[in-house]
N, C-alpha and C positions, 0 to 999 in steps of 0.2 A: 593470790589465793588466800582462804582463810588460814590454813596454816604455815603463813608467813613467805612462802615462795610469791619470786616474781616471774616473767616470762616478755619474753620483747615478741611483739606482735606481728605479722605481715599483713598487710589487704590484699587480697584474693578479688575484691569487687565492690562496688560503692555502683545503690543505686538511689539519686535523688528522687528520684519521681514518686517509690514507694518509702521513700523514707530508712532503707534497709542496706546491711554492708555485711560482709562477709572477712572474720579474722581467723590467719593460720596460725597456729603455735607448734611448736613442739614439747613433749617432756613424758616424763616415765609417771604413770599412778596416777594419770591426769581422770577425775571424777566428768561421767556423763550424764548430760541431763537426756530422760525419754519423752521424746516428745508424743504426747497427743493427739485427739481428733478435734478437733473442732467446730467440728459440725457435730458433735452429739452434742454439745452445749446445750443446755437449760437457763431462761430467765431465771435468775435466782437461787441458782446451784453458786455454793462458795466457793471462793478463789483466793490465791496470797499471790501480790506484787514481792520481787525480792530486785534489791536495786542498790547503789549509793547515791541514797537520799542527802541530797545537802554537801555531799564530800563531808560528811559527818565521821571522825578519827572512831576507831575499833570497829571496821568490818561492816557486811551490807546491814540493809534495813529492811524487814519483813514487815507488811500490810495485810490486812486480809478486809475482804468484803464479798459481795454477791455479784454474780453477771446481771446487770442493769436492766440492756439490751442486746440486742444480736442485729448485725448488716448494718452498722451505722458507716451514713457519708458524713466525712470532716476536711474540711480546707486546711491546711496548713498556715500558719501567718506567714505573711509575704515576708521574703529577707528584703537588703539593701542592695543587691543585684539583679533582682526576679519580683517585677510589679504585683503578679499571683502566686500564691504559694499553690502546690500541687494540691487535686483532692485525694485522700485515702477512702480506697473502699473496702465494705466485707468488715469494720472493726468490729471487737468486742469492747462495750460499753459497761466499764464496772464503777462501784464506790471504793473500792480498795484505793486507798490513797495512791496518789503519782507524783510524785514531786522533782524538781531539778535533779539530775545523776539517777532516776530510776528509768530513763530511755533507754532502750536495748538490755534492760532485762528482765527475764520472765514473768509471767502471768502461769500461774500453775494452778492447777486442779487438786483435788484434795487424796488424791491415789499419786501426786509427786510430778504430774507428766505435765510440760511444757503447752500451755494452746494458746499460749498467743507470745507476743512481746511489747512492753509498756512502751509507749511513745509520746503521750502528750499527755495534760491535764486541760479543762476546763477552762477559759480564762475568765474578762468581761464579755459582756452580753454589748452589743451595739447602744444600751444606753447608760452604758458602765458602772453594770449591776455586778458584782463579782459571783460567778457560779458557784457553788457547793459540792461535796461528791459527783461529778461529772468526768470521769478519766477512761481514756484510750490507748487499747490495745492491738497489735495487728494481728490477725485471728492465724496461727499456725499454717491454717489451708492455704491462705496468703503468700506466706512468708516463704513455706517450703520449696515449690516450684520457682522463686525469683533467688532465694540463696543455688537451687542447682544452679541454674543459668550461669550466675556467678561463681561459681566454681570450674564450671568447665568451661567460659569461655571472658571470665573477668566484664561482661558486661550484659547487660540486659536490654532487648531490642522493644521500643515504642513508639508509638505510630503518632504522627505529626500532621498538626491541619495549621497552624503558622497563624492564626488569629489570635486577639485578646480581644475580649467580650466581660458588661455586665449584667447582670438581670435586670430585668424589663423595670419599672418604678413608676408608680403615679407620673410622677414629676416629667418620667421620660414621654411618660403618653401624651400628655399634656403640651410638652417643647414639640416633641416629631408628629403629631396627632396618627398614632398606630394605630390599626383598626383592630388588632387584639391585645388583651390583657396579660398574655405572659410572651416566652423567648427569652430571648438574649441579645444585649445589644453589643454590636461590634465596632469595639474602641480603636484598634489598628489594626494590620495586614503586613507580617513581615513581607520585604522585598524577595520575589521569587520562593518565595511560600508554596505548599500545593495551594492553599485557600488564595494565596495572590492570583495563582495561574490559572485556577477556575471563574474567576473573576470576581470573589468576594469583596464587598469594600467596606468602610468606615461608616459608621452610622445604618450599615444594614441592620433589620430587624431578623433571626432565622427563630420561628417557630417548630420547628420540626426537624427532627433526624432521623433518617432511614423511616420514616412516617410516625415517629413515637415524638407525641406534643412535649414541645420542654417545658414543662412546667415546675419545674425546681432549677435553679442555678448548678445541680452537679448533674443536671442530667445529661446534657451532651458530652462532660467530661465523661461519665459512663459510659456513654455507647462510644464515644472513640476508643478507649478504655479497648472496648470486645473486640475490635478490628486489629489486623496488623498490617504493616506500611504497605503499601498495593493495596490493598482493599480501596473499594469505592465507596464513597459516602455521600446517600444523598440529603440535598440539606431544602427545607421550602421557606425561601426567603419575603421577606415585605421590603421593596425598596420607592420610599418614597407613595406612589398611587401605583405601583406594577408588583403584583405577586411573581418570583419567579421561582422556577425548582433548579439547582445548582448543584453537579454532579461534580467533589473533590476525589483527587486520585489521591490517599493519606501517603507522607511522603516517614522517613523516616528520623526521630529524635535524637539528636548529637547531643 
Protein backbone atom coordinates (compact mmCIF):
# COMPACT_ATOMS: atom_id res chain seq x y z
CA UNK A 1 0.00 0.00 0.00
CA UNK A 2 1.10 3.55 -0.22
CA UNK A 3 1.52 3.79 3.42
CA UNK A 4 3.98 1.27 3.63
CA UNK A 5 1.82 -1.87 4.62
CA UNK A 6 2.00 -5.14 2.72
CA UNK A 7 -0.58 -7.94 2.39
CA UNK A 8 -0.18 -11.64 1.01
CA UNK A 9 -2.71 -12.10 -1.59
CA UNK A 10 -5.18 -15.13 -2.43
CA UNK A 11 -6.69 -15.77 -6.18
CA UNK A 12 -10.40 -16.14 -5.87
CA UNK A 13 -10.21 -16.80 -10.02
CA UNK A 14 -8.17 -16.20 -13.12
CA UNK A 15 -9.73 -15.72 -16.26
CA UNK A 16 -7.46 -15.92 -19.43
CA UNK A 17 -9.78 -15.38 -22.16
CA UNK A 18 -10.87 -11.74 -20.78
CA UNK A 19 -7.58 -11.00 -19.52
CA UNK A 20 -9.08 -10.60 -15.75
CA UNK A 21 -8.25 -12.27 -12.06
CA UNK A 22 -9.70 -11.71 -9.01
CA UNK A 23 -7.35 -11.14 -5.46
CA UNK A 24 -8.51 -11.68 -1.72
CA UNK A 25 -6.80 -9.93 0.99
CA UNK A 26 -7.45 -9.25 4.30
CA UNK A 27 -6.72 -6.24 6.79
CA UNK A 28 -8.27 -3.40 8.83
CA UNK A 29 -8.53 0.48 7.07
CA UNK A 30 -8.25 -1.14 3.82
CA UNK A 31 -9.09 2.22 1.25
CA UNK A 32 -12.10 1.42 -1.60
CA UNK A 33 -12.06 2.28 -4.93
CA UNK A 34 -16.11 3.28 -6.37
CA UNK A 35 -16.56 1.96 -9.21
CA UNK A 36 -18.36 3.60 -12.19
CA UNK A 37 -20.51 3.38 -15.33
CA UNK A 38 -19.17 2.91 -18.18
CA UNK A 39 -21.42 3.31 -20.45
CA UNK A 40 -21.89 6.90 -19.65
CA UNK A 41 -18.31 7.46 -21.06
CA UNK A 42 -17.80 10.34 -23.50
CA UNK A 43 -15.18 10.52 -26.50
CA UNK A 44 -13.00 12.93 -24.87
CA UNK A 45 -14.16 13.20 -21.41
CA UNK A 46 -10.51 12.89 -19.17
CA UNK A 47 -9.34 10.02 -17.37
CA UNK A 48 -6.10 9.11 -15.08
CA UNK A 49 -4.32 5.58 -15.45
CA UNK A 50 -2.89 4.84 -11.84
CA UNK A 51 -0.51 1.73 -11.99
CA UNK A 52 3.32 0.58 -11.47
CA UNK A 53 4.70 1.95 -14.20
CA UNK A 54 8.17 0.40 -14.86
CA UNK A 55 8.39 -1.19 -11.18
CA UNK A 56 9.61 2.33 -10.82
CA UNK A 57 10.94 2.56 -6.64
CA UNK A 58 8.46 5.22 -4.55
CA UNK A 59 4.94 4.11 -5.21
CA UNK A 60 2.24 3.99 -8.34
CA UNK A 61 2.41 6.24 -11.23
CA UNK A 62 -0.50 8.61 -12.39
CA UNK A 63 -1.25 9.43 -16.30
CA UNK A 64 -3.82 11.27 -17.32
CA UNK A 65 -5.41 11.69 -20.89
CA UNK A 66 -8.81 11.55 -22.77
CA UNK A 67 -11.17 8.59 -23.80
CA UNK A 68 -9.99 8.14 -27.40
CA UNK A 69 -12.69 5.79 -28.31
CA UNK A 70 -15.32 3.61 -26.96
CA UNK A 71 -16.20 -0.56 -28.09
CA UNK A 72 -12.93 -1.21 -29.28
CA UNK A 73 -11.88 -4.91 -30.61
CA UNK A 74 -8.05 -5.90 -29.66
CA UNK A 75 -6.33 -9.36 -30.04
CA UNK A 76 -4.01 -10.10 -27.54
CA UNK A 77 -0.39 -11.16 -28.65
CA UNK A 78 -0.13 -14.72 -29.04
CA UNK A 79 2.04 -16.24 -25.97
CA UNK A 80 4.40 -19.31 -26.38
CA UNK A 81 1.73 -21.88 -25.50
CA UNK A 82 -1.43 -20.30 -27.51
CA UNK A 83 -0.88 -19.84 -31.38
CA UNK A 84 -3.83 -16.81 -31.01
CA UNK A 85 -4.07 -14.58 -28.34
CA UNK A 86 -7.80 -13.99 -27.15
CA UNK A 87 -9.85 -11.01 -28.58
CA UNK A 88 -10.99 -8.29 -25.94
CA UNK A 89 -14.15 -6.70 -26.45
CA UNK A 90 -16.24 -3.57 -25.29
CA UNK A 91 -12.60 -1.62 -24.47
CA UNK A 92 -12.03 1.82 -23.58
CA UNK A 93 -9.49 3.42 -26.01
CA UNK A 94 -7.38 6.26 -24.14
CA UNK A 95 -4.07 8.43 -24.63
CA UNK A 96 -3.32 8.36 -20.94
CA UNK A 97 -0.28 6.51 -20.99
CA UNK A 98 -0.01 2.61 -20.24
CA UNK A 99 3.08 1.11 -19.75
CA UNK A 100 4.57 -2.28 -18.36
CA UNK A 101 3.27 -2.70 -14.43
CA UNK A 102 0.10 -0.46 -15.11
CA UNK A 103 -2.10 -3.95 -16.12
CA UNK A 104 -4.73 -4.28 -13.66
CA UNK A 105 -5.02 -1.06 -12.46
CA UNK A 106 -7.46 1.65 -12.90
CA UNK A 107 -8.61 3.77 -15.44
CA UNK A 108 -10.61 6.50 -13.43
CA UNK A 109 -12.92 9.20 -14.28
CA UNK A 110 -12.39 12.62 -12.82
CA UNK A 111 -15.25 12.31 -9.80
CA UNK A 112 -12.55 9.22 -8.50
CA UNK A 113 -14.77 6.14 -9.88
CA UNK A 114 -13.07 3.29 -11.38
CA UNK A 115 -14.49 2.45 -15.31
CA UNK A 116 -12.27 0.56 -16.65
CA UNK A 117 -8.85 -1.33 -15.88
CA UNK A 118 -5.52 -0.66 -17.99
CA UNK A 119 -4.43 -3.73 -19.89
CA UNK A 120 -2.29 -3.26 -22.76
CA UNK A 121 -0.65 -0.44 -24.69
CA UNK A 122 -0.33 0.02 -28.36
CA UNK A 123 2.66 -1.82 -29.88
CA UNK A 124 3.94 -2.10 -33.75
CA UNK A 125 1.63 -1.86 -36.62
CA UNK A 126 2.28 -5.12 -39.06
CA UNK A 127 4.88 -2.84 -40.87
CA UNK A 128 6.74 -2.13 -37.60
CA UNK A 129 5.61 1.38 -37.26
CA UNK A 130 5.78 1.92 -33.55
CA UNK A 131 2.17 3.41 -32.40
CA UNK A 132 1.70 6.46 -30.22
CA UNK A 133 -0.88 7.29 -27.47
CA UNK A 134 -2.95 4.07 -28.48
CA UNK A 135 -3.77 2.33 -24.92
CA UNK A 136 -6.43 -0.17 -23.58
CA UNK A 137 -8.58 -0.55 -21.03
CA UNK A 138 -11.35 -3.17 -20.00
CA UNK A 139 -14.47 -0.99 -19.77
CA UNK A 140 -15.88 -1.68 -16.05
CA UNK A 141 -19.26 -3.07 -17.59
CA UNK A 142 -16.86 -5.81 -18.79
CA UNK A 143 -15.17 -6.44 -15.96
CA UNK A 144 -17.87 -6.56 -13.35
CA UNK A 145 -20.02 -9.37 -14.14
CA UNK A 146 -16.67 -11.85 -15.07
CA UNK A 147 -15.04 -10.74 -11.43
CA UNK A 148 -18.77 -11.88 -9.80
CA UNK A 149 -18.56 -15.15 -11.65
CA UNK A 150 -15.15 -15.44 -10.09
CA UNK A 151 -15.94 -14.89 -6.79
CA UNK A 152 -18.65 -17.14 -6.31
CA UNK A 153 -17.72 -19.80 -8.34
CA UNK A 154 -13.53 -19.39 -8.94
CA UNK A 155 -14.16 -19.64 -12.75
CA UNK A 156 -15.77 -18.32 -15.74
CA UNK A 157 -17.77 -20.46 -18.24
CA UNK A 158 -17.03 -20.04 -22.30
CA UNK A 159 -18.28 -21.45 -25.13
CA UNK A 160 -15.91 -23.39 -27.44
CA UNK A 161 -15.98 -24.07 -31.35
CA UNK A 162 -12.44 -26.03 -31.39
CA UNK A 163 -11.14 -24.27 -34.70
CA UNK A 164 -8.19 -21.89 -35.47
CA UNK A 165 -8.83 -19.71 -38.31
CA UNK A 166 -7.07 -16.62 -40.35
CA UNK A 167 -8.68 -13.90 -42.25
CA UNK A 168 -9.25 -14.28 -45.70
CA UNK A 169 -6.00 -12.39 -47.72
CA UNK A 170 -5.41 -11.50 -51.40
CA UNK A 171 -2.85 -13.98 -51.39
CA UNK A 172 -5.43 -16.70 -49.95
CA UNK A 173 -7.84 -15.91 -52.70
CA UNK A 174 -5.47 -16.31 -55.22
CA UNK A 175 -3.84 -19.94 -53.74
CA UNK A 176 -7.61 -21.50 -52.87
CA UNK A 177 -9.43 -19.42 -55.76
CA UNK A 178 -12.58 -18.38 -53.14
CA UNK A 179 -15.43 -16.90 -54.82
CA UNK A 180 -15.68 -14.18 -51.97
CA UNK A 181 -13.60 -11.55 -50.54
CA UNK A 182 -13.67 -11.91 -46.91
CA UNK A 183 -14.37 -14.93 -43.94
CA UNK A 184 -12.02 -16.69 -42.20
CA UNK A 185 -9.79 -19.27 -43.07
CA UNK A 186 -9.61 -22.51 -41.08
CA UNK A 187 -6.11 -23.44 -40.20
CA UNK A 188 -6.88 -26.56 -37.87
CA UNK A 189 -9.77 -28.51 -36.17
CA UNK A 190 -9.07 -29.79 -32.60
CA UNK A 191 -9.63 -33.66 -32.35
CA UNK A 192 -13.28 -34.08 -31.28
CA UNK A 193 -13.87 -30.40 -31.17
CA UNK A 194 -17.78 -29.42 -31.37
CA UNK A 195 -16.36 -27.79 -35.00
CA UNK A 196 -14.48 -31.33 -35.54
CA UNK A 197 -17.99 -33.13 -34.80
CA UNK A 198 -20.01 -30.88 -37.07
CA UNK A 199 -17.69 -31.59 -39.72
CA UNK A 200 -15.56 -28.48 -40.01
CA UNK A 201 -12.18 -28.95 -41.74
CA UNK A 202 -8.87 -27.31 -42.67
CA UNK A 203 -8.67 -24.92 -45.33
CA UNK A 204 -12.53 -24.42 -45.08
CA UNK A 205 -13.66 -20.88 -46.09
CA UNK A 206 -16.84 -19.72 -43.25
CA UNK A 207 -18.19 -16.44 -44.56
CA UNK A 208 -20.98 -16.18 -42.25
CA UNK A 209 -22.21 -16.76 -38.64
CA UNK A 210 -25.55 -17.08 -37.42
CA UNK A 211 -26.08 -15.04 -41.08
CA UNK A 212 -23.83 -11.83 -39.92
CA UNK A 213 -20.95 -11.64 -42.97
CA UNK A 214 -17.57 -11.80 -41.33
CA UNK A 215 -16.07 -9.19 -42.37
CA UNK A 216 -13.54 -8.30 -39.80
CA UNK A 217 -11.18 -10.97 -38.33
CA UNK A 218 -12.90 -10.52 -34.59
CA UNK A 219 -16.17 -10.88 -35.86
CA UNK A 220 -16.80 -14.45 -35.41
CA UNK A 221 -14.86 -14.27 -32.15
CA UNK A 222 -17.72 -11.86 -31.22
CA UNK A 223 -20.61 -13.65 -32.05
CA UNK A 224 -19.25 -16.85 -30.35
CA UNK A 225 -18.52 -14.43 -27.73
CA UNK A 226 -22.75 -13.85 -27.32
CA UNK A 227 -23.42 -17.70 -27.16
CA UNK A 228 -22.99 -19.98 -24.35
CA UNK A 229 -21.74 -23.75 -24.58
CA UNK A 230 -25.15 -25.53 -25.91
CA UNK A 231 -26.08 -23.01 -28.06
CA UNK A 232 -25.99 -23.72 -31.74
CA UNK A 233 -24.06 -21.95 -34.25
CA UNK A 234 -24.75 -21.74 -37.67
CA UNK A 235 -21.75 -21.20 -39.72
CA UNK A 236 -22.13 -20.84 -44.06
CA UNK A 237 -19.14 -22.37 -45.22
CA UNK A 238 -17.17 -22.33 -48.92
CA UNK A 239 -15.40 -25.63 -49.31
CA UNK A 240 -13.59 -25.99 -52.32
CA UNK A 241 -16.65 -25.57 -55.41
CA UNK A 242 -19.64 -26.53 -52.69
CA UNK A 243 -21.27 -23.86 -50.36
CA UNK A 244 -22.45 -25.54 -47.44
CA UNK A 245 -24.35 -24.30 -44.10
CA UNK A 246 -22.78 -26.30 -40.92
CA UNK A 247 -24.72 -26.23 -37.84
CA UNK A 248 -21.80 -26.47 -34.42
CA UNK A 249 -23.24 -27.51 -31.12
CA UNK A 250 -20.61 -24.71 -28.95
CA UNK A 251 -19.12 -27.08 -26.65
CA UNK A 252 -17.46 -25.78 -23.53
CA UNK A 253 -13.80 -23.84 -22.63
CA UNK A 254 -11.48 -25.76 -20.26
Amino acid sequence: MTDGRTFTATLAGADPVTDLAVLTISGDNLPVAELGDSTKLRVGEWVVAIGNALALPGGPTVTAGVVSALGRVVQEPASSSQGQGPFLFNLIQTDAPINPGNSGGPLVNLDGQVVGINTLGGGQTSQGVQTQNVNFAISIETAKPIADQLVQTGQVVHPYLGAAYVPLTPALIARYGFPVPYGVVVTGVATGSPAAQAGLRAQDLITEADGQALKQESTLAQIIHQHKPGDKLTLSVVRGTQRLTITVTLGQQL
